[in-house]
N, CA, C and O atoms as a GROMACS GRO file, in nm:
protein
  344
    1UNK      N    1  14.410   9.334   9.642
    1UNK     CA    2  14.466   9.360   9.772
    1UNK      C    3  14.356   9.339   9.876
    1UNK      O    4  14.241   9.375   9.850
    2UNK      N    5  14.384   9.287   9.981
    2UNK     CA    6  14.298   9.258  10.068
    2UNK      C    7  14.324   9.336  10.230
    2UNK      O    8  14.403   9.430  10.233
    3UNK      N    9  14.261   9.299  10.346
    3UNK     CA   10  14.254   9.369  10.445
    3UNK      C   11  14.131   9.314  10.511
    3UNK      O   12  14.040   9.252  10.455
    4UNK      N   13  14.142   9.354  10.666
    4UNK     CA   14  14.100   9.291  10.782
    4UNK      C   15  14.012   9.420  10.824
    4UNK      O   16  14.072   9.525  10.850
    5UNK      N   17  13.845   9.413  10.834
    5UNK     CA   18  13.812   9.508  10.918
    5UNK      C   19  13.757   9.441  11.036
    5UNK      O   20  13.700   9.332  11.035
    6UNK      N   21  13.771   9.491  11.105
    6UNK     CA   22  13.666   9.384  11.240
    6UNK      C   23  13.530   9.537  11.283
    6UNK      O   24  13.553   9.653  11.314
    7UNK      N   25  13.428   9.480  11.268
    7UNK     CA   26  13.322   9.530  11.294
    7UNK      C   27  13.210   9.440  11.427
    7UNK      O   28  13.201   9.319  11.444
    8UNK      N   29  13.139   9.554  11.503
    8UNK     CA   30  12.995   9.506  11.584
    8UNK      C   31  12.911   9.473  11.509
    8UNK      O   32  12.828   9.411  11.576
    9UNK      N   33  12.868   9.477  11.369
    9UNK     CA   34  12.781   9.489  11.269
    9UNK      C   35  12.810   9.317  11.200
    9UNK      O   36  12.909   9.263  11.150
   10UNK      N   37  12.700   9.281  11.222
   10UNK     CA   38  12.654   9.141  11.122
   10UNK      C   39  12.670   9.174  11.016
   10UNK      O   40  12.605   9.273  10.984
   11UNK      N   41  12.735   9.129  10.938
   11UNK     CA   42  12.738   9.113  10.740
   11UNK      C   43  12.744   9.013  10.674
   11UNK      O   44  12.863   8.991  10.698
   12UNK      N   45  12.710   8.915  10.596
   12UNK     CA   46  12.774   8.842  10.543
   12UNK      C   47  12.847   8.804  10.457
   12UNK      O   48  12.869   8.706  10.529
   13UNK      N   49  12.916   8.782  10.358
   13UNK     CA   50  13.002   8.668  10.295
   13UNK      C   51  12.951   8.714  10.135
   13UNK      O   52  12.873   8.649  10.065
   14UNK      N   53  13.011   8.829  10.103
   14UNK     CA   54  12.926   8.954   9.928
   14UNK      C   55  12.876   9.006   9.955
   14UNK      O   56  12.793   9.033   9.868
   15UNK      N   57  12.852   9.096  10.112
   15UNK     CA   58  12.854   9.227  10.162
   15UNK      C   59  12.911   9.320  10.120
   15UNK      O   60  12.954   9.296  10.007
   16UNK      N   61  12.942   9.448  10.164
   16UNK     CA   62  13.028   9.535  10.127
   16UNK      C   63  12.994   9.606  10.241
   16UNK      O   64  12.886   9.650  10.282
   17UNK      N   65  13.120   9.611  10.290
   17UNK     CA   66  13.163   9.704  10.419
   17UNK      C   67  13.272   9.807  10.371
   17UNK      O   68  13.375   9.768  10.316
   18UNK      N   69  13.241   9.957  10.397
   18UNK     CA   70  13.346  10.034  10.406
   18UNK      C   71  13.396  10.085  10.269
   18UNK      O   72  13.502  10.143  10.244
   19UNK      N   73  13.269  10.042  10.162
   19UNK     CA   74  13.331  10.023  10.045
   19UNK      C   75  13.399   9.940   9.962
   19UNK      O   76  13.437   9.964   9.847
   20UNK      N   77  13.418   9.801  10.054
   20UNK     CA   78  13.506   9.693  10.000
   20UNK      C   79  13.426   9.575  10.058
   20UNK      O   80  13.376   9.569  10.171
   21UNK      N   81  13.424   9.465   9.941
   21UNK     CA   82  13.375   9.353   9.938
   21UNK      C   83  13.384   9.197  10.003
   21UNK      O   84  13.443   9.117   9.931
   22UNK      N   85  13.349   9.161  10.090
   22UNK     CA   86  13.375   9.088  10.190
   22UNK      C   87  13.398   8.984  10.137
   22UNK      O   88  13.327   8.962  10.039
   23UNK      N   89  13.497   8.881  10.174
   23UNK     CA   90  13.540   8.772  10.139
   23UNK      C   91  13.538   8.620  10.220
   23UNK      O   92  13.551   8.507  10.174
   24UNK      N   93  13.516   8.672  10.372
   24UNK     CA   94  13.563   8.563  10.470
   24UNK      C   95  13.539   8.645  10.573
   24UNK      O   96  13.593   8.756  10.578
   25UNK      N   97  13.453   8.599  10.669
   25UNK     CA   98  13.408   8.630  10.841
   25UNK      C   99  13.432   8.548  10.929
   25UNK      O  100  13.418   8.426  10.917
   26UNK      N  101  13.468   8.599  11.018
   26UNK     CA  102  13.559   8.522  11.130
   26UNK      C  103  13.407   8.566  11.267
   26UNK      O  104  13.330   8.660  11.249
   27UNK      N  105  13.402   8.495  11.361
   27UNK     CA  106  13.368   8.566  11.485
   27UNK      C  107  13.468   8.581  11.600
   27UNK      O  108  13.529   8.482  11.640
   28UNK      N  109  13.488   8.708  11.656
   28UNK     CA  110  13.605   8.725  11.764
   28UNK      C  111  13.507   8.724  11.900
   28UNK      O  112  13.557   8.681  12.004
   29UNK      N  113  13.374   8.767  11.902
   29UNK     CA  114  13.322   8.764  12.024
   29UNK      C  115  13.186   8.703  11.982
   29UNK      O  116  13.141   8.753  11.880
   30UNK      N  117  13.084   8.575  12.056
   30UNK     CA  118  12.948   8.617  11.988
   30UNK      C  119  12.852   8.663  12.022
   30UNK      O  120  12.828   8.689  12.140
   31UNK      N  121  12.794   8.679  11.951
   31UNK     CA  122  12.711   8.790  12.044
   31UNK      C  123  12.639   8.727  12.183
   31UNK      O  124  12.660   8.606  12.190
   32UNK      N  125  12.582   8.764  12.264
   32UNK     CA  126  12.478   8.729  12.369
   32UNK      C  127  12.342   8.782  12.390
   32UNK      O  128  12.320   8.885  12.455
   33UNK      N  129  12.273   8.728  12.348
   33UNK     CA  130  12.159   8.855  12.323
   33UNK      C  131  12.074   8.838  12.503
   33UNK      O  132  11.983   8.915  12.531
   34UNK      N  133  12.110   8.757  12.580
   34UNK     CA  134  12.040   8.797  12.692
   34UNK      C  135  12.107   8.884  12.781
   34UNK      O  136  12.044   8.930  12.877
   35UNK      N  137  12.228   8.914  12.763
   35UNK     CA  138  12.311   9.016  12.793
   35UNK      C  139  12.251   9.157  12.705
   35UNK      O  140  12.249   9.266  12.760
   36UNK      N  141  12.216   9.143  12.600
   36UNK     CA  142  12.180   9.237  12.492
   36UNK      C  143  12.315   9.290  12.406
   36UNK      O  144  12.307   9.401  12.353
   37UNK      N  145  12.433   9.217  12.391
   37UNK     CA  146  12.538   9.226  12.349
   37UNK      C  147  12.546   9.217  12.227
   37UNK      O  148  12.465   9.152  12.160
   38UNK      N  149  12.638   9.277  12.181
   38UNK     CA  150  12.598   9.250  11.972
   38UNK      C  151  12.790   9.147  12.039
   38UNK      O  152  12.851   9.121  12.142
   39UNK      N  153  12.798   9.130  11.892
   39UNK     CA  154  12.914   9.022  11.906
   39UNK      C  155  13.018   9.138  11.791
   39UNK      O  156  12.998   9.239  11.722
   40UNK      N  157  13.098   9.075  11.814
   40UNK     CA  158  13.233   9.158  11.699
   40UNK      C  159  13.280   9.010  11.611
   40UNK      O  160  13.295   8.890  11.635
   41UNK      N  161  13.290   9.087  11.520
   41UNK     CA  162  13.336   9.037  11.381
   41UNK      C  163  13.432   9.074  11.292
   41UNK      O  164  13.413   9.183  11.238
   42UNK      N  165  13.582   8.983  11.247
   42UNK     CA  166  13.640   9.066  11.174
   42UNK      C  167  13.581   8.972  11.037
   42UNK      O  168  13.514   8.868  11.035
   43UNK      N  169  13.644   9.063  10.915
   43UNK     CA  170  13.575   9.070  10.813
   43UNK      C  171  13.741   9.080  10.745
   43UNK      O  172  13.836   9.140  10.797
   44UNK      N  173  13.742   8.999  10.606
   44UNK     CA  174  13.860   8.952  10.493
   44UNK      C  175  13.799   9.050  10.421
   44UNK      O  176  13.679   9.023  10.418
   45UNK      N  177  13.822   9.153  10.361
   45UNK     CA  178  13.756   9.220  10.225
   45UNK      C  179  13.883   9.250  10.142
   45UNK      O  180  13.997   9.266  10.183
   46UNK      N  181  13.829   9.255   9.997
   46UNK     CA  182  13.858   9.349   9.893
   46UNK      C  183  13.870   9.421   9.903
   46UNK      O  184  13.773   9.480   9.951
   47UNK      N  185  13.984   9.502   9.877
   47UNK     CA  186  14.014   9.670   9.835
   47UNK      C  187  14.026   9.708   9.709
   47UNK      O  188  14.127   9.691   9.641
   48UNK      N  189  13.895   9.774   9.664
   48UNK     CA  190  13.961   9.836   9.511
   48UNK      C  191  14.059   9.918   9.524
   48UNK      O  192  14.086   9.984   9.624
   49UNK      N  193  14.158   9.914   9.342
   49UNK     CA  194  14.253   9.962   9.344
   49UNK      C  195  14.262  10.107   9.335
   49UNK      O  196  14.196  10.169   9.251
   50UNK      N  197  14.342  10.166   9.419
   50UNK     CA  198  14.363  10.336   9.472
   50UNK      C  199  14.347  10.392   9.335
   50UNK      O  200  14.409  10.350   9.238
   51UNK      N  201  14.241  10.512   9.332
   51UNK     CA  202  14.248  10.584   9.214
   51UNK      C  203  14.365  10.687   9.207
   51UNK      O  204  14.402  10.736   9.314
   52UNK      N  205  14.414  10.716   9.118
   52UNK     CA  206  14.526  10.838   9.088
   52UNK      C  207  14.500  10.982   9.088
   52UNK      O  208  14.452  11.027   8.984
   53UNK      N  209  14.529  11.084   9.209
   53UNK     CA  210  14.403  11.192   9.163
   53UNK      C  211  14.580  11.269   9.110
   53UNK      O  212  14.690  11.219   9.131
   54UNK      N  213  14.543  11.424   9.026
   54UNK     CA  214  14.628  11.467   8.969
   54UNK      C  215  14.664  11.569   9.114
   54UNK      O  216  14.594  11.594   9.213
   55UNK      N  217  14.765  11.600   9.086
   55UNK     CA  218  14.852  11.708   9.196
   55UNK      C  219  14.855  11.832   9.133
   55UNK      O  220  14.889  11.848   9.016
   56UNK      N  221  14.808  11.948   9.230
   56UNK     CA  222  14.824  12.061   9.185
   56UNK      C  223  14.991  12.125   9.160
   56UNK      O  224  15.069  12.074   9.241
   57UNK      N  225  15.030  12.185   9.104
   57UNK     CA  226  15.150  12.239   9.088
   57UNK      C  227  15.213  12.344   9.127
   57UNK      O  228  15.170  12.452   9.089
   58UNK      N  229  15.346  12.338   9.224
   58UNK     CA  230  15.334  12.443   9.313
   58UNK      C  231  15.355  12.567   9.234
   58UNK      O  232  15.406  12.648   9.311
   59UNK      N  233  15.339  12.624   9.106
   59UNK     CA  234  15.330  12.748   9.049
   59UNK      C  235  15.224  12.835   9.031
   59UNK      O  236  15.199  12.938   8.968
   60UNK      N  237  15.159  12.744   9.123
   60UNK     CA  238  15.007  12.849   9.128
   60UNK      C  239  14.964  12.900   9.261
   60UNK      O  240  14.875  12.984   9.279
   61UNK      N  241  15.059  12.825   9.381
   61UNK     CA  242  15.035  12.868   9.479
   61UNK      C  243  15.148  12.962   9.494
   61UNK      O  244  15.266  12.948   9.463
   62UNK      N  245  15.056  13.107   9.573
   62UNK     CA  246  15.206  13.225   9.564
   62UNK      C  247  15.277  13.205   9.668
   62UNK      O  248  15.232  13.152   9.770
   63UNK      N  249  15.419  13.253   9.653
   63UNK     CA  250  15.515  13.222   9.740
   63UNK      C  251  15.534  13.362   9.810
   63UNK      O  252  15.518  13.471   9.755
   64UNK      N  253  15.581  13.334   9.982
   64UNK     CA  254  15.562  13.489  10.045
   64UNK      C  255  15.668  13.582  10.010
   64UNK      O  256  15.699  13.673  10.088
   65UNK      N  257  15.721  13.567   9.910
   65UNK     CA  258  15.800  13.698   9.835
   65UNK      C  259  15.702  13.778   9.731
   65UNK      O  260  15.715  13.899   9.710
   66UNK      N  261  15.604  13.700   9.671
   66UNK     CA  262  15.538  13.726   9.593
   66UNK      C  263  15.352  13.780   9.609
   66UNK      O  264  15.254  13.794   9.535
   67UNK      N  265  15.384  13.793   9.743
   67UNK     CA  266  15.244  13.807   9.790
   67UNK      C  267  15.186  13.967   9.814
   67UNK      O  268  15.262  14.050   9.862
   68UNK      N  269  15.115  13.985   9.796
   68UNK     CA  270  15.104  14.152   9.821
   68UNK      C  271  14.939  14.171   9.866
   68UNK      O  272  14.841  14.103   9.836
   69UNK      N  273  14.952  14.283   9.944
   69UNK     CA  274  14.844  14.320  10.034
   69UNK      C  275  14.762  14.380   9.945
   69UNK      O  276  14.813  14.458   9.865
   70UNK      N  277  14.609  14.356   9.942
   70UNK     CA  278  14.503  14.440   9.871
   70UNK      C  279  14.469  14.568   9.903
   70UNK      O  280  14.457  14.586  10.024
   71UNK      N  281  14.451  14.661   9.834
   71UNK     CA  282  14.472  14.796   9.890
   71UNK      C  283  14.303  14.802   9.917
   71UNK      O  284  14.250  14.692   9.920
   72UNK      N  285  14.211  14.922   9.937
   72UNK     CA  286  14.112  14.968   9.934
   72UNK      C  287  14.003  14.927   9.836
   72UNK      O  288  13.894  14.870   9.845
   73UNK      N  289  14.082  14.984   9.732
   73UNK     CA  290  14.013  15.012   9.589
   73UNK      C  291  14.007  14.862   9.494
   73UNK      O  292  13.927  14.836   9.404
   74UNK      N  293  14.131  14.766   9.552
   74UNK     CA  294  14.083  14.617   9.535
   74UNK      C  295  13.982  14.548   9.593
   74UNK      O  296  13.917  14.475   9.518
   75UNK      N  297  13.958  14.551   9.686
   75UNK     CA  298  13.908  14.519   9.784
   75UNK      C  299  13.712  14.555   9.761
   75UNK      O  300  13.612  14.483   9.765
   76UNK      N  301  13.730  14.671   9.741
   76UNK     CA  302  13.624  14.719   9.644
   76UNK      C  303  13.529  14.804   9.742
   76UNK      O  304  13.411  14.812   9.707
   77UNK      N  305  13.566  14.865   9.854
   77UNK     CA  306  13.467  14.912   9.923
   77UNK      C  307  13.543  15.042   9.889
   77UNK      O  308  13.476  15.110   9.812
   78UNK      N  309  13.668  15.103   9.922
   78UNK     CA  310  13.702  15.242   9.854
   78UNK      C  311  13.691  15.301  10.033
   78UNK      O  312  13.781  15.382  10.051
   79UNK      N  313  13.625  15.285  10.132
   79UNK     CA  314  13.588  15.368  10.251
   79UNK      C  315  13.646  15.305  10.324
   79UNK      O  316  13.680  15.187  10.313
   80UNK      N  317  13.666  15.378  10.410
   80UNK     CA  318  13.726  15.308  10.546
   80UNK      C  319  13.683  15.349  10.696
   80UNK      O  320  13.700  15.460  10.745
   81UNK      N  321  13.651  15.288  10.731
   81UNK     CA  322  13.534  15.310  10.836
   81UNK      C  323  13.650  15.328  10.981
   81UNK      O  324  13.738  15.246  11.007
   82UNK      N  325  13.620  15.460  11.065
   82UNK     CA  326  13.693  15.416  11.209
   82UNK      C  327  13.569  15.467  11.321
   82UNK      O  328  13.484  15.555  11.309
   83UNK      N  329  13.590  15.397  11.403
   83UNK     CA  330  13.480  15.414  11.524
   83UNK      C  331  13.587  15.450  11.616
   83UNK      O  332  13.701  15.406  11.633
   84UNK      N  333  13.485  15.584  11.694
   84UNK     CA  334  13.543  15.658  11.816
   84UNK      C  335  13.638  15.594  11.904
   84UNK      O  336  13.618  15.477  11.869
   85UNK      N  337  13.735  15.586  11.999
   85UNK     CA  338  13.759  15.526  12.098
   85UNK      C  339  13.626  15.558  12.228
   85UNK      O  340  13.566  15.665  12.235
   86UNK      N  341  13.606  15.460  12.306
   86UNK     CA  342  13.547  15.485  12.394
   86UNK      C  343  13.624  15.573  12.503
   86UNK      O  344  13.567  15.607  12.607
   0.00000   0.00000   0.00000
């Protein structure tokens, strides 16, 4: 699978931009260097193919029927601290 990046950045032609392997460079602007201008470039690359990651399963995330508040003694401090009103 392929794809178009256009970059300010010089590369050439078995580069690797972006993670993917350049195939074909085009120039869209060129540079001017007495201007001090960089030039733009799009770029043909390679896309490796999308890895498969696994999905968590929604039986592990709790649902709000099933959720319950930690008391004190979970929580693990046991005290409960209150400061005066001013």
């Amino acid at each position: 699978m392929t794809k178009t990046i256009r970059s300010r950045f010089n590369h050439e032609v078995g580069e690797n931009v972006e993670g993917c392997r350049i195939l074909e460079k085009s120039i869209v602007i060129p540079p001017d260097p007495v201007e001090r201008r960089r030039g733009i470039y799009d770029y043909l690359v390679e896309v490796p193919p999308a890895t498969v990651t696994a999905r968590h399963s929604r039986e592990t995330v709790p649902t709000r029927e099933s959720y319950t508040r930690s008391t004190p003694d979970e929580m693990g401090g046991g005290l409960i601290r209150r400061f005066p009103s001013r």
